[in-house]
DSSP file (Angstrom, degrees, kcal/mol; ACC not computed):
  #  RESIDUE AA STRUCTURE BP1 BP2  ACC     N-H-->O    O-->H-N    N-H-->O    O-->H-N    TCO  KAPPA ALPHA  PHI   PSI    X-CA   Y-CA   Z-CA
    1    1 A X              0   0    0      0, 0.0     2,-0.4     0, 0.0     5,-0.0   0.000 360.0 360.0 360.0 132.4   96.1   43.0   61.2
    2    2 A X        -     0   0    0      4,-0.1     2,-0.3     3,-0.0     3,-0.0  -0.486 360.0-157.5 -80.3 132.7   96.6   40.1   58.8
    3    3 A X     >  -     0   0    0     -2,-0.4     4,-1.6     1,-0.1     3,-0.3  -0.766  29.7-100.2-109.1 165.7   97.7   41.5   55.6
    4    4 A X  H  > S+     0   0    0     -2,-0.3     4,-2.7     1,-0.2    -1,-0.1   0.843 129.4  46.2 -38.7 -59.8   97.4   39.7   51.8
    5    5 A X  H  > S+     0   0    0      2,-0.2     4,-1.7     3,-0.2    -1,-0.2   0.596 101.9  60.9 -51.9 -41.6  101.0   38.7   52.2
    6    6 A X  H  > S+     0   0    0     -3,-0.3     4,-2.5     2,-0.2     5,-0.4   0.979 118.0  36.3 -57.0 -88.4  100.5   37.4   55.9
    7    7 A X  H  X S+     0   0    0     -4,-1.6     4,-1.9     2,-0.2    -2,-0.2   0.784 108.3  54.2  -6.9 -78.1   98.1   35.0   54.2
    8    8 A X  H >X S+     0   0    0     -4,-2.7     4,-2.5     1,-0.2     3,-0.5   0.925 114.9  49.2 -66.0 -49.7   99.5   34.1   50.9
    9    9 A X  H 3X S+     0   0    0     -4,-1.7     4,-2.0     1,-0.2     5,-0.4   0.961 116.0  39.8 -24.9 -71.7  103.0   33.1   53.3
   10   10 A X  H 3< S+     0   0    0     -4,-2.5     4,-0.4     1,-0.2    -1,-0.2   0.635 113.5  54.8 -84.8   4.6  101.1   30.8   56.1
   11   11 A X  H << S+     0   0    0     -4,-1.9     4,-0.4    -3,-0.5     3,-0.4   0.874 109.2  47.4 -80.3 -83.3   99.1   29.6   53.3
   12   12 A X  H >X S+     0   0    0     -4,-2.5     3,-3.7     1,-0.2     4,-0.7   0.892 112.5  48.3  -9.3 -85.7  102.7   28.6   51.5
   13   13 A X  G >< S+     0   0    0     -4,-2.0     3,-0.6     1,-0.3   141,-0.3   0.873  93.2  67.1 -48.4 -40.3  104.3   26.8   54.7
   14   14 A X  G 34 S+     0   0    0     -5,-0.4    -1,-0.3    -4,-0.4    -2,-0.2   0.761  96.4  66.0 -68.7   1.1  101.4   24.7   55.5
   15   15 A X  G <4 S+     0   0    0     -3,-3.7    -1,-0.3    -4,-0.4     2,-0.3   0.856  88.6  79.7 -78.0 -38.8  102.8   23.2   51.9
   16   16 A X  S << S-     0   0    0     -4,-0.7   138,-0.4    -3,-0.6     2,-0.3  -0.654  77.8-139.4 -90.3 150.7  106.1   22.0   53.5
   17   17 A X        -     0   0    0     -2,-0.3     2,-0.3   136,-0.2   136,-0.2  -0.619  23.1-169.3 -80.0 128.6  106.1   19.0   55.3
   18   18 A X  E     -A  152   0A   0    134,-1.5   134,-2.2    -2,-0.3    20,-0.1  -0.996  25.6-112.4-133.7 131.7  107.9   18.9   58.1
   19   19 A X  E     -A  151   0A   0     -2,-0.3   132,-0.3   132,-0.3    21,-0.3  -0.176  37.2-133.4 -44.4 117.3  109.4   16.3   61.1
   20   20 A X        +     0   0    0    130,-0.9    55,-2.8    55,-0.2   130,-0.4  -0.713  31.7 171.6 -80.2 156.7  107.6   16.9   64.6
   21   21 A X  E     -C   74   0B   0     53,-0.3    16,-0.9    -2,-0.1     2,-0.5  -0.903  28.6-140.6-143.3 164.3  110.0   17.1   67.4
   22   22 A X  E     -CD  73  36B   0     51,-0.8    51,-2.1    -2,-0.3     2,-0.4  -0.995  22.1-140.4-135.2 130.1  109.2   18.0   70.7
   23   23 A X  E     +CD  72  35B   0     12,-2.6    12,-1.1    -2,-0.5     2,-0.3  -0.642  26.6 177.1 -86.6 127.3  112.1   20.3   72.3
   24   24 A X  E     +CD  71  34B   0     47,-3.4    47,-1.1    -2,-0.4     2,-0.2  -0.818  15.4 126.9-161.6 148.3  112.8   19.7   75.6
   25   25 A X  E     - D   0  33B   0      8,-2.1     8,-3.9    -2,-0.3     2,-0.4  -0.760  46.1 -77.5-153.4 173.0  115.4   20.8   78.6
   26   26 A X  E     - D   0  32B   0     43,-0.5     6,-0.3     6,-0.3    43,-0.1  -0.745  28.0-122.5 -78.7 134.9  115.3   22.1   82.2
   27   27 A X    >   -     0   0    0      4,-4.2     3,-1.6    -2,-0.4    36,-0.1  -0.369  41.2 -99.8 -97.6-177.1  114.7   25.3   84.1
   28   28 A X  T 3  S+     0   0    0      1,-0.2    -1,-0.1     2,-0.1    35,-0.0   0.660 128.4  44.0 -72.9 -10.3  117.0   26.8   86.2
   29   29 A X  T 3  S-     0   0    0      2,-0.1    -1,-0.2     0, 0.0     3,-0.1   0.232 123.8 -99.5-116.9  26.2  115.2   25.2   89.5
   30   30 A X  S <  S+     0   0    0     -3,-1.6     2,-0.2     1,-0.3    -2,-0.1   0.763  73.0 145.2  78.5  18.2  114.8   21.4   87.5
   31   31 A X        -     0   0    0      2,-0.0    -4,-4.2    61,-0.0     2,-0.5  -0.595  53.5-123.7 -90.6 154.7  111.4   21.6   86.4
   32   32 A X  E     -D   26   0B   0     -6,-0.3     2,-0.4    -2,-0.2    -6,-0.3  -0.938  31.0-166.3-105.3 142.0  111.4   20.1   83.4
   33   33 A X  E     +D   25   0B   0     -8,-3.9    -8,-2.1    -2,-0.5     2,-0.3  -0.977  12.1 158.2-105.9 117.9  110.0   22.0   80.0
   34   34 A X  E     -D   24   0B   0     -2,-0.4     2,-0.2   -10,-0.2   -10,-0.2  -0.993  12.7-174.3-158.5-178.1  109.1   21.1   76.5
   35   35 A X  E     -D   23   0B   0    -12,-1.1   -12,-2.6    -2,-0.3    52,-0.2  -0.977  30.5-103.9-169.3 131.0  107.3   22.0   73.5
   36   36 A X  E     +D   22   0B   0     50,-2.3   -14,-0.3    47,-0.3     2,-0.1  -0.457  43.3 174.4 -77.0 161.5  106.3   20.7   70.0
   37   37 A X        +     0   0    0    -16,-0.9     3,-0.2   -18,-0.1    -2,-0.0  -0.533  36.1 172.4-179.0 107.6  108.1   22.0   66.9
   38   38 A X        +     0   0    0      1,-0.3   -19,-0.1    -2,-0.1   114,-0.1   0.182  69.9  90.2-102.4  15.9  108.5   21.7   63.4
   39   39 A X        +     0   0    0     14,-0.3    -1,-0.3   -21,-0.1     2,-0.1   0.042  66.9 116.5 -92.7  21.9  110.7   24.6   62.7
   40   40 A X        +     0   0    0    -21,-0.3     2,-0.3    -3,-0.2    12,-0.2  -0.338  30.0 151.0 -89.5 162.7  113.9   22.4   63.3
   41   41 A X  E     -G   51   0C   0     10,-0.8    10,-1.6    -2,-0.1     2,-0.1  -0.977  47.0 -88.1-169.7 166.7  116.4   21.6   60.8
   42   42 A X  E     -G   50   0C   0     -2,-0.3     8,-0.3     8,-0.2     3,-0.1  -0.565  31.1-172.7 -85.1 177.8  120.3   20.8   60.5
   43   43 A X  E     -     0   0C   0      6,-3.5     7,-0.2     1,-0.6     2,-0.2   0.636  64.0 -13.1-114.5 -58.7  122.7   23.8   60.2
   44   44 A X  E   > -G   49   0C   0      5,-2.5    -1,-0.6     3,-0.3     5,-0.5  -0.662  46.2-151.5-131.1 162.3  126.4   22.4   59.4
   45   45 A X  T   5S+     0   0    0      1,-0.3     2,-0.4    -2,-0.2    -1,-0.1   0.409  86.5  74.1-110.1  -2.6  127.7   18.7   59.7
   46   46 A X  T   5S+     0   0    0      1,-0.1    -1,-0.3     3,-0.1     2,-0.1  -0.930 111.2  23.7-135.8 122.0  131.3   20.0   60.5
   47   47 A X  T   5S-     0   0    0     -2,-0.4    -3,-0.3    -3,-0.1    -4,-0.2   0.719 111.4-112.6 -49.2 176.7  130.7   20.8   63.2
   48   48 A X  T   5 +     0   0    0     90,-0.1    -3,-0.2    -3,-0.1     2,-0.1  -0.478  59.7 145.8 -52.9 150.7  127.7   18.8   64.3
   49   49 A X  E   < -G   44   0C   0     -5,-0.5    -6,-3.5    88,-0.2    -5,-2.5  -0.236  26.3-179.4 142.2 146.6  124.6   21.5   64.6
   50   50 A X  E     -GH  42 136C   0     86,-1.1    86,-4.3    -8,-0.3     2,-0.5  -0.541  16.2-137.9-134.2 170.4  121.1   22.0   64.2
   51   51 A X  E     -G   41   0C   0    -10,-1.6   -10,-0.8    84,-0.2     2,-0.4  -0.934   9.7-172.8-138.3 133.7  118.6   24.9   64.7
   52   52 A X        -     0   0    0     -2,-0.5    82,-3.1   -12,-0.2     2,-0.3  -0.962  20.5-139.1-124.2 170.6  115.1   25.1   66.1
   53   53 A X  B     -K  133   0D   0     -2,-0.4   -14,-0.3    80,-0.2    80,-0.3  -0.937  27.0-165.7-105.9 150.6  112.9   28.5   65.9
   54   54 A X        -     0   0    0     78,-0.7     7,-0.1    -2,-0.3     4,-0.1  -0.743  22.1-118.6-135.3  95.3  111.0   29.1   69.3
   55   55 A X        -     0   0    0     -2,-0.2     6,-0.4     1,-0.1    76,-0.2   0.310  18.0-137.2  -9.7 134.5  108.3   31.4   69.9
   56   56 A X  S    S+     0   0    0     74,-2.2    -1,-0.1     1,-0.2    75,-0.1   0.519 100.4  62.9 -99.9   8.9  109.3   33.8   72.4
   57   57 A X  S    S+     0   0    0     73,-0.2     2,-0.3     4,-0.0    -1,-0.2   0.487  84.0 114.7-110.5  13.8  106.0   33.5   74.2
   58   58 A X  S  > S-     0   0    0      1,-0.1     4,-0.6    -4,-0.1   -23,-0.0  -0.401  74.6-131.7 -40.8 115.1  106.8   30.1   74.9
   59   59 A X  T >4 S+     0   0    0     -2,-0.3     3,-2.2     1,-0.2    -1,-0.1   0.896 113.0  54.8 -18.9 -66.9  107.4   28.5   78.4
   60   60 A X  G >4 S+     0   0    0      1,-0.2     3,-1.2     2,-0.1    -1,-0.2   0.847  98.3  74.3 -25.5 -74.0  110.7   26.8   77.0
   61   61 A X  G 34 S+     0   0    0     -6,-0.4    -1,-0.2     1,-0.3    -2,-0.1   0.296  85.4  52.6  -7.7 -40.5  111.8   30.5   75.9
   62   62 A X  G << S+     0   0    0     -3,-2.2    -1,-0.3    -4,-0.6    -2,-0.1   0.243 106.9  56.7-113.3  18.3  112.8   32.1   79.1
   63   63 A X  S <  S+     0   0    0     -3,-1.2    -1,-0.3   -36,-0.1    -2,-0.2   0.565  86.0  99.1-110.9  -6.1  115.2   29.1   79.8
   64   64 A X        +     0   0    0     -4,-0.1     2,-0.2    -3,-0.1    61,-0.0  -0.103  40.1 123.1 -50.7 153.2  117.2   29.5   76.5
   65   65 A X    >   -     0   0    0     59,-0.1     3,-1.9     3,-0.0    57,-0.2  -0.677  67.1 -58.9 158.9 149.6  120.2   31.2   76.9
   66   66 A X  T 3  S+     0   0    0      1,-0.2    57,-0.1    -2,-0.2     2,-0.1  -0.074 122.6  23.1 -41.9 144.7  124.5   30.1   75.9
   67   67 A X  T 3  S+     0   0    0     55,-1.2    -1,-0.2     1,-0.2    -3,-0.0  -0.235  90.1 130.8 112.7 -59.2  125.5   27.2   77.5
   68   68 A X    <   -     0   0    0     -3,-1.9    54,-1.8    53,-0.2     2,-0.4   0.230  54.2-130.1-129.2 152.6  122.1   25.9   78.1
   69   69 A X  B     +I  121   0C   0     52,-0.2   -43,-0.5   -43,-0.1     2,-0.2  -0.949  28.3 175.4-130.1 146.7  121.6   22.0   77.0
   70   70 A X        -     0   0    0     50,-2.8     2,-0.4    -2,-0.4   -45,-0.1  -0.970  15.5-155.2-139.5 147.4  118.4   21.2   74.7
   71   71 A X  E     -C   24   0B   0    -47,-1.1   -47,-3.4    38,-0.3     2,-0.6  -0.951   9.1-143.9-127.2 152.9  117.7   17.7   73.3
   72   72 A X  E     -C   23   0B   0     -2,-0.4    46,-2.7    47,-0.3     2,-1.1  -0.907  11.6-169.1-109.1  95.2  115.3   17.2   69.7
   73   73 A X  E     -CE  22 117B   0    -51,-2.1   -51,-0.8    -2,-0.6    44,-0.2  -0.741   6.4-159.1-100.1  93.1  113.4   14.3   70.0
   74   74 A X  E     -CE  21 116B   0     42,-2.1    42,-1.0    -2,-1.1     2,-0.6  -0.378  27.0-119.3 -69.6 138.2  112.1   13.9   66.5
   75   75 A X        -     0   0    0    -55,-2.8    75,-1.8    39,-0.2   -55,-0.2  -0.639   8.9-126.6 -87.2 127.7  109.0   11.8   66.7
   76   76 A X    >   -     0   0    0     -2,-0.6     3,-0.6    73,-0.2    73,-0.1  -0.298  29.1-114.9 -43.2 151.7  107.8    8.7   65.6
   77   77 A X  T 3  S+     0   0    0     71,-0.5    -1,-0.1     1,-0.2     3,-0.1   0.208 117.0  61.1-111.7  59.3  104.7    8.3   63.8
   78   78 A X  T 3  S+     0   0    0      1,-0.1     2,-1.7     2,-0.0     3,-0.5   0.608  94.9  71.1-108.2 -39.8  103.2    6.2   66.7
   79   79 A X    <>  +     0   0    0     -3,-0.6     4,-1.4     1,-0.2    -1,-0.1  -0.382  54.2 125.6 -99.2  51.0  103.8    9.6   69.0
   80   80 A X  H  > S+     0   0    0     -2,-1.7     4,-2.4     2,-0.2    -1,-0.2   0.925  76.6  46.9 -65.6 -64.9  100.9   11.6   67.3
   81   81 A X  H  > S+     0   0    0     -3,-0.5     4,-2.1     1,-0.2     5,-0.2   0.769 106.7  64.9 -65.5 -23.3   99.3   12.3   70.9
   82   82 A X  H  4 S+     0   0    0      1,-0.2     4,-0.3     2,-0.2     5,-0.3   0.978 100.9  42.6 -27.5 -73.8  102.6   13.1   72.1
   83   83 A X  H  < S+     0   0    0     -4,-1.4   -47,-0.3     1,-0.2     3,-0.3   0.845 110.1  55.4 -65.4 -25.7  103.1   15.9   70.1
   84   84 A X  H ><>S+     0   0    0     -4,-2.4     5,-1.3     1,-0.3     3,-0.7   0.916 108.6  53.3 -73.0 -34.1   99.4   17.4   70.7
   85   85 A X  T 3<5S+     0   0    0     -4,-2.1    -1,-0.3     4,-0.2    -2,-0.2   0.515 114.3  40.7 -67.4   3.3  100.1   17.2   74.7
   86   86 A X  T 3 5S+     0   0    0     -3,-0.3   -50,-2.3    -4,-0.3    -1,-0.2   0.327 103.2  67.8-129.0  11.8  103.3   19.2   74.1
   87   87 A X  T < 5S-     0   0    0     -3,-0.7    -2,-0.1    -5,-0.3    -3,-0.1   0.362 143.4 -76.9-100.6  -1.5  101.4   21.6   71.5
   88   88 A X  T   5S+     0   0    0     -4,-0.2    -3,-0.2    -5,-0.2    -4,-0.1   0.707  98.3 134.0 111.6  26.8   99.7   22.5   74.7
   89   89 A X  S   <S+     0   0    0     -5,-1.3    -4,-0.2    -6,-0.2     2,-0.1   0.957  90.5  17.2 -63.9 -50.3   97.2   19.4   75.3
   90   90 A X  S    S-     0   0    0     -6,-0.3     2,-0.3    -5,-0.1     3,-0.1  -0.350  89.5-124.1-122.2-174.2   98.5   19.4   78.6
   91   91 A X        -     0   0    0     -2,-0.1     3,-0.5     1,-0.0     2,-0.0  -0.947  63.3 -26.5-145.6 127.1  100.6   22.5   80.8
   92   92 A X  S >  S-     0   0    0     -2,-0.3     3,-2.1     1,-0.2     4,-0.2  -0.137 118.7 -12.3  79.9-159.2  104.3   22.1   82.7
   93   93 A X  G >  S+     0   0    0      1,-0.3     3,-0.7     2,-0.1    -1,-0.2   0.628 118.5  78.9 -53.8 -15.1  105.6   18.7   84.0
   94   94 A X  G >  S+     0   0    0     -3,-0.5     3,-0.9     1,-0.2    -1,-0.3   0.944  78.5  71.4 -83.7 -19.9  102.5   17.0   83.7
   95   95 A X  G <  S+     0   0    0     -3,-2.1     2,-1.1     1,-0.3     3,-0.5   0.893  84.9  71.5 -24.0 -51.8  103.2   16.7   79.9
   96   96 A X  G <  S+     0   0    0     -3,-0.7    -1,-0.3     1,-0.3     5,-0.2  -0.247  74.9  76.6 -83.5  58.9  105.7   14.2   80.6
   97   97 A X  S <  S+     0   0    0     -2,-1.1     2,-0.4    -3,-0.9    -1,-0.3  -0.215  82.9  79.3-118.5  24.8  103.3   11.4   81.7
   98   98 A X  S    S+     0   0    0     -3,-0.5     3,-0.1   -13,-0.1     2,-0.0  -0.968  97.3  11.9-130.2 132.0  102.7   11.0   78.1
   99   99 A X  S    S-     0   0    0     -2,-0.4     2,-0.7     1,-0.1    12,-0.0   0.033  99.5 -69.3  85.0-178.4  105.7    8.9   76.7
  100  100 A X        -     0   0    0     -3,-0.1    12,-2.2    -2,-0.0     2,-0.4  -0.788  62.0-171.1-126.3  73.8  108.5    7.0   78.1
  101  101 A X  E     +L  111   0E   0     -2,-0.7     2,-0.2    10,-0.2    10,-0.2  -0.581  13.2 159.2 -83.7 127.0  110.5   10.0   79.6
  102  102 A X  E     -L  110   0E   0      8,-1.7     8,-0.7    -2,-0.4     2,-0.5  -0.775  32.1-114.6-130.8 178.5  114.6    9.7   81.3
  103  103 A X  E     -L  109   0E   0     -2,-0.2     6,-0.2     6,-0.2     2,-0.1  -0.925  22.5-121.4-110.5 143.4  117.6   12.2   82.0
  104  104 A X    >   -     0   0    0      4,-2.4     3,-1.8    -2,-0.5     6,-0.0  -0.138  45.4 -94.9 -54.0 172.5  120.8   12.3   80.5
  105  105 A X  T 3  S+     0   0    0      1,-0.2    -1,-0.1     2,-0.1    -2,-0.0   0.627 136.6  60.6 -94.3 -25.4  123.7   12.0   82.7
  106  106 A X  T 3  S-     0   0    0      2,-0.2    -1,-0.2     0, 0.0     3,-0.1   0.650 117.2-116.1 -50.5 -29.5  123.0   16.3   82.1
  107  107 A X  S <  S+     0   0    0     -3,-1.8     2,-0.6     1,-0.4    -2,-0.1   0.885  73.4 136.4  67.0  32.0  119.6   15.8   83.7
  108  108 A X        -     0   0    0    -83,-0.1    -4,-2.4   -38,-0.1    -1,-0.4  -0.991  52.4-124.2-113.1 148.9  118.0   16.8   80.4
  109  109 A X  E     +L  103   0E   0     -2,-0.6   -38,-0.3    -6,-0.2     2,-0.2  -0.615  31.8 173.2 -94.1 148.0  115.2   14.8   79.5
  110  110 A X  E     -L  102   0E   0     -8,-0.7    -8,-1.7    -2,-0.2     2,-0.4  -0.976  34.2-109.5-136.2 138.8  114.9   13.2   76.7
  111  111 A X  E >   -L  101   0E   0     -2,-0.2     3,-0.8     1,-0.2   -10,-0.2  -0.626  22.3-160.4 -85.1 140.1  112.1   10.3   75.1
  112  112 A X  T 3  S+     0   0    0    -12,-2.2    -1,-0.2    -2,-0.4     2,-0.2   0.928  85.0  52.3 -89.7 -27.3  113.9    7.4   75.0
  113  113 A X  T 3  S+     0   0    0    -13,-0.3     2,-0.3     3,-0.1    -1,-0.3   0.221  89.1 133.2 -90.1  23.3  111.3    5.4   72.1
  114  114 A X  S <  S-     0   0    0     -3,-0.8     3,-0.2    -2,-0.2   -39,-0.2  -0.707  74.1-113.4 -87.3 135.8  111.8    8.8   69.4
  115  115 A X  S    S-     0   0    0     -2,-0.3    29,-1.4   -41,-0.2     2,-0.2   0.583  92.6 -14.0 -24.5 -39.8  112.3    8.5   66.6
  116  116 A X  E     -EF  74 143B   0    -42,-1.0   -42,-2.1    27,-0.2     2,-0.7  -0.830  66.9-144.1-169.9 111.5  115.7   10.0   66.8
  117  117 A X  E     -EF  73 142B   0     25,-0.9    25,-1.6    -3,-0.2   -44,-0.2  -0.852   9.1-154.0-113.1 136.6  117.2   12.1   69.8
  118  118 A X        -     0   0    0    -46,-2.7    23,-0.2    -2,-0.7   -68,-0.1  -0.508   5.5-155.3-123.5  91.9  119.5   15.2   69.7
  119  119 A X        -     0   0    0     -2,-0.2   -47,-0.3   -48,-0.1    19,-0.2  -0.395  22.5-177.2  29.1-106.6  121.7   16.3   72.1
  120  120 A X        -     0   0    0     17,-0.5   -50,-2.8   -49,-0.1     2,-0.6   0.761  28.3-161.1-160.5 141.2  122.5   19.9   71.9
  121  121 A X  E     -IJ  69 137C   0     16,-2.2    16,-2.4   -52,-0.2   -52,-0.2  -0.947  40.8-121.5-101.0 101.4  124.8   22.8   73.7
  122  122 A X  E     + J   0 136C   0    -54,-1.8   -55,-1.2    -2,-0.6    14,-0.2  -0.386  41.4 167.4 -30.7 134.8  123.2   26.4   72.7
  123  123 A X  E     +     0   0C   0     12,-2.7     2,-0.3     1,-0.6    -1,-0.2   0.332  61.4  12.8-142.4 -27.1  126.0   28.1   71.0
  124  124 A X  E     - J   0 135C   0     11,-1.9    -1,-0.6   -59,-0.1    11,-0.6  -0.935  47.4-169.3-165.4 161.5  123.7   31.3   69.4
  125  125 A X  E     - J   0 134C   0     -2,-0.3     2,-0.6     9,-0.2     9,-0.2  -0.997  10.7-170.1-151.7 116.4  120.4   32.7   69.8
  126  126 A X        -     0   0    0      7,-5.2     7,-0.1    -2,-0.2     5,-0.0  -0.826  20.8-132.3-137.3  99.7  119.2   35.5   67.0
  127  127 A X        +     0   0    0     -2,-0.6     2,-0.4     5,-0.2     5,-0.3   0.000  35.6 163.7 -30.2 125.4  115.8   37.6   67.8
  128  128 A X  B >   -M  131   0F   0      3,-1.3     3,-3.5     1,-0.2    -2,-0.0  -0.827  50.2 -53.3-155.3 138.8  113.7   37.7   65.0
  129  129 A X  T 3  S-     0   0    0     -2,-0.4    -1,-0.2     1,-0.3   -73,-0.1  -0.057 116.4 -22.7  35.6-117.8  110.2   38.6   64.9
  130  130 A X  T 3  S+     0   0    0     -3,-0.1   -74,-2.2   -75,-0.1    -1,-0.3   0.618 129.9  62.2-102.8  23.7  108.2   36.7   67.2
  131  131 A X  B <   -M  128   0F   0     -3,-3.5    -3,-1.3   -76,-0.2     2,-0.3  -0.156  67.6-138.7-110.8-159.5  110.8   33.7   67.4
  132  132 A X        -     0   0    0     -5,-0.3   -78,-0.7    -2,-0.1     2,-0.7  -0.913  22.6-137.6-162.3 147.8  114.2   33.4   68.6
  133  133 A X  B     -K   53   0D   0     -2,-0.3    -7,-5.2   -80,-0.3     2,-0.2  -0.994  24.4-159.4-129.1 119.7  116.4   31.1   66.3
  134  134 A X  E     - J   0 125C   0    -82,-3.1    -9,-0.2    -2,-0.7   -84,-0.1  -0.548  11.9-165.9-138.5 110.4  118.6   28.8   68.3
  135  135 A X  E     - J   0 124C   0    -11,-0.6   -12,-2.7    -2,-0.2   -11,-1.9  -0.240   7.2-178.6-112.5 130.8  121.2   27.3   67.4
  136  136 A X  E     -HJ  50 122C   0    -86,-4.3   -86,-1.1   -14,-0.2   -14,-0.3  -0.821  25.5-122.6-121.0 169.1  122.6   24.7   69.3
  137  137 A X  E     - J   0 121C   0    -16,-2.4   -16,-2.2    -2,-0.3   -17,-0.5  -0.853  39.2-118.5-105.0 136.5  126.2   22.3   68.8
  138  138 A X        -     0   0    0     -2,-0.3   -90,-0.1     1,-0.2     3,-0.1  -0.261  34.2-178.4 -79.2 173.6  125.2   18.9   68.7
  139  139 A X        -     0   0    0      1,-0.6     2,-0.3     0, 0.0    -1,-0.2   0.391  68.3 -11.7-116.1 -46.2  126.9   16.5   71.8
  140  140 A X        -     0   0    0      2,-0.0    -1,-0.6     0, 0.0     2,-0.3  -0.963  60.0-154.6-156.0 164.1  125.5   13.1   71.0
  141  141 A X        -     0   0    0     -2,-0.3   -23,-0.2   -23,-0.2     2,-0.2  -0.912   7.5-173.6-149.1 147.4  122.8   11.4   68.7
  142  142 A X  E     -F  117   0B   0    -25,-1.6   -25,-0.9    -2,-0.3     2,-0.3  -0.903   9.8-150.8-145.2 155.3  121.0    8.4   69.1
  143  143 A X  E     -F  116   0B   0    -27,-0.2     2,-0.3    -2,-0.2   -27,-0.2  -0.971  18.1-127.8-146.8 142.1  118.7    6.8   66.7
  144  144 A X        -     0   0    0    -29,-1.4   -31,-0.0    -2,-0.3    -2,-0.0  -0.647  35.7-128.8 -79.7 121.8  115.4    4.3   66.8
  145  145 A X  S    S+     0   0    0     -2,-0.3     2,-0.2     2,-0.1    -1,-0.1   0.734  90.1  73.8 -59.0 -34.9  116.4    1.2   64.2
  146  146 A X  S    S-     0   0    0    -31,-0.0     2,-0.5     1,-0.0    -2,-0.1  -0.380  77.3-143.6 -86.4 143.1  113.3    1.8   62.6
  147  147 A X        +     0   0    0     -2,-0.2    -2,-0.1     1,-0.2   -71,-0.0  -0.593  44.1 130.4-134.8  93.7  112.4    4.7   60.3
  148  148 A X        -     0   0    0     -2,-0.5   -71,-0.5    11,-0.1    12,-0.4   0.281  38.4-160.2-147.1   0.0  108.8    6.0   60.5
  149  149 A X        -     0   0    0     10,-0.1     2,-0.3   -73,-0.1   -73,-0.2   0.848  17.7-126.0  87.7 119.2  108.9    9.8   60.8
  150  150 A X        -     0   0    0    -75,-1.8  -130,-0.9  -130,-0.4     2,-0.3  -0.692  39.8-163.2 -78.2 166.6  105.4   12.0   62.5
  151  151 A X  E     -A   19   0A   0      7,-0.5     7,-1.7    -2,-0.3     2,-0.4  -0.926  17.0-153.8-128.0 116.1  105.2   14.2   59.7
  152  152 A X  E     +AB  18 157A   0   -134,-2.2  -134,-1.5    -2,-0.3     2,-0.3  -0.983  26.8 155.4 -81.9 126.9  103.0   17.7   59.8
  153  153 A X        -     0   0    0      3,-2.5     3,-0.3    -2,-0.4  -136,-0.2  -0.878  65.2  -7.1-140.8 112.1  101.7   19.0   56.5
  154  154 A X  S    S-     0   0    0   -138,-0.4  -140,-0.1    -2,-0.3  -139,-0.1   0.757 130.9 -45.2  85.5   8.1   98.7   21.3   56.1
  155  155 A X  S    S+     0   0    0      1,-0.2     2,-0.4  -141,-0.0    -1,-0.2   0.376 121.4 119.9 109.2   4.5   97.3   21.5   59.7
  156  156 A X        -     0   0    0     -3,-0.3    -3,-2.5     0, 0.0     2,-0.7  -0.958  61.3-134.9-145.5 141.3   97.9   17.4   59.6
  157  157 A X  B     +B  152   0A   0     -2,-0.4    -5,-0.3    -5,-0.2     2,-0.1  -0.617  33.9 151.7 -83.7 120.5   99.3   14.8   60.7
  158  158 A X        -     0   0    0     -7,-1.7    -7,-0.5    -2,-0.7     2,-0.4  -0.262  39.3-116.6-134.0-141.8  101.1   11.7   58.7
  159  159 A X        -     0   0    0     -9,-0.2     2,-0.3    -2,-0.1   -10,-0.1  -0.778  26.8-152.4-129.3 134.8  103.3    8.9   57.9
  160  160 A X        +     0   0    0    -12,-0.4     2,-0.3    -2,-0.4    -9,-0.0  -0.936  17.9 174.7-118.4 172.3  105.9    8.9   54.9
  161  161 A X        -     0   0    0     -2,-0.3     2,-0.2     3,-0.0   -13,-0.0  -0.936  36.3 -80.0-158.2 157.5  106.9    5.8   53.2
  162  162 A X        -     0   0    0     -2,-0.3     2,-0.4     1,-0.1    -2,-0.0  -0.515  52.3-101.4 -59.7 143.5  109.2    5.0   50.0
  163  163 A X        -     0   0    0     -2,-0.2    -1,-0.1     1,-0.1    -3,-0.0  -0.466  32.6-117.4 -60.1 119.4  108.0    5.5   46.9
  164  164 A X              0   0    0     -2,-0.4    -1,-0.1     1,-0.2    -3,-0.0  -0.143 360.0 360.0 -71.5 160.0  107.0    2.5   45.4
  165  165 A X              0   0    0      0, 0.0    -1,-0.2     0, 0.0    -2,-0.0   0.397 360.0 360.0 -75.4 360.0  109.2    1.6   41.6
């Protein structure tokens, strides 16, 4: 049951703006998994680490765990249809026939034309409600010369730019 409060919250959030990223790793038998997500953020810079939240009835889900290597491929905002095939346009490995998908010398995949990819070692993983907060220590970052961001705000997608003087 949706309560007043329920509301007046997801009503709230759809106000912040947020990067899309699409999450993505390996199972334990090398299928590859991922999934869009704007719940990402940094944690610390010393050390390096960052946080996604992840539904726990998510695919991804039931391959978290310590240890476990996840890269954050923050999108461009040329990669719109990206993120709606990994919001569940499409199901399993055939996702990755949209975008220009490789492995790390890890064998997690990563998109090599995103905006920005990051690297990440699971280091903690803290239930909450219906997500799992996981928090991983970064290994490497790489970044797209160019700086064009997908954006979600408000059920929509955009663009940001500087503000003009």
């Amino acid at each position: 049951m949706t309560t007043e409060l329920n509301i007046a919250f997801r009503s709230a959030m759809r106000r912040l703006a947020a990067t899309v990223t699409v999450l993505s790793t390996t199972a334990e038998n090398g299928a590859r998994l991922g999934m869009t997500a704007t719940a990402v953020t940094s944690v610390s810079a010393e050390p390096p680490a960052v946080l996604a939240c992840v539904n726990r009835s998510a695919a991804l889900h039931a391959q978290l765990g310590l240890g476990r290597r996840l890269c954050i491929n923050l999108l461009h905002c040329s990669q719109q249809r990206l993120s709606e095939v990994f919001a569940g346009g499409l199901d399993g490995d055939i996702r990755f026939s949209e975008g220009d998908w490789r492995n790390n010398a890890e064998g997690v995949p990563y998109l090599a034309d995103a905006q920005a990819n990051i690297f990440c070692e699971i280091e903690a993983l803290h239930a909450y409600g219906t997500h799992s907060v996981c928090i991983g220590r970064v290994t490497h970052a790489a970044c797209r010369a160019d700086v064009a961001p997908l954006v979600y705000q408000d059920g929509t997608y955009m663009c940001t730019g500087p503000l003009a003087d």
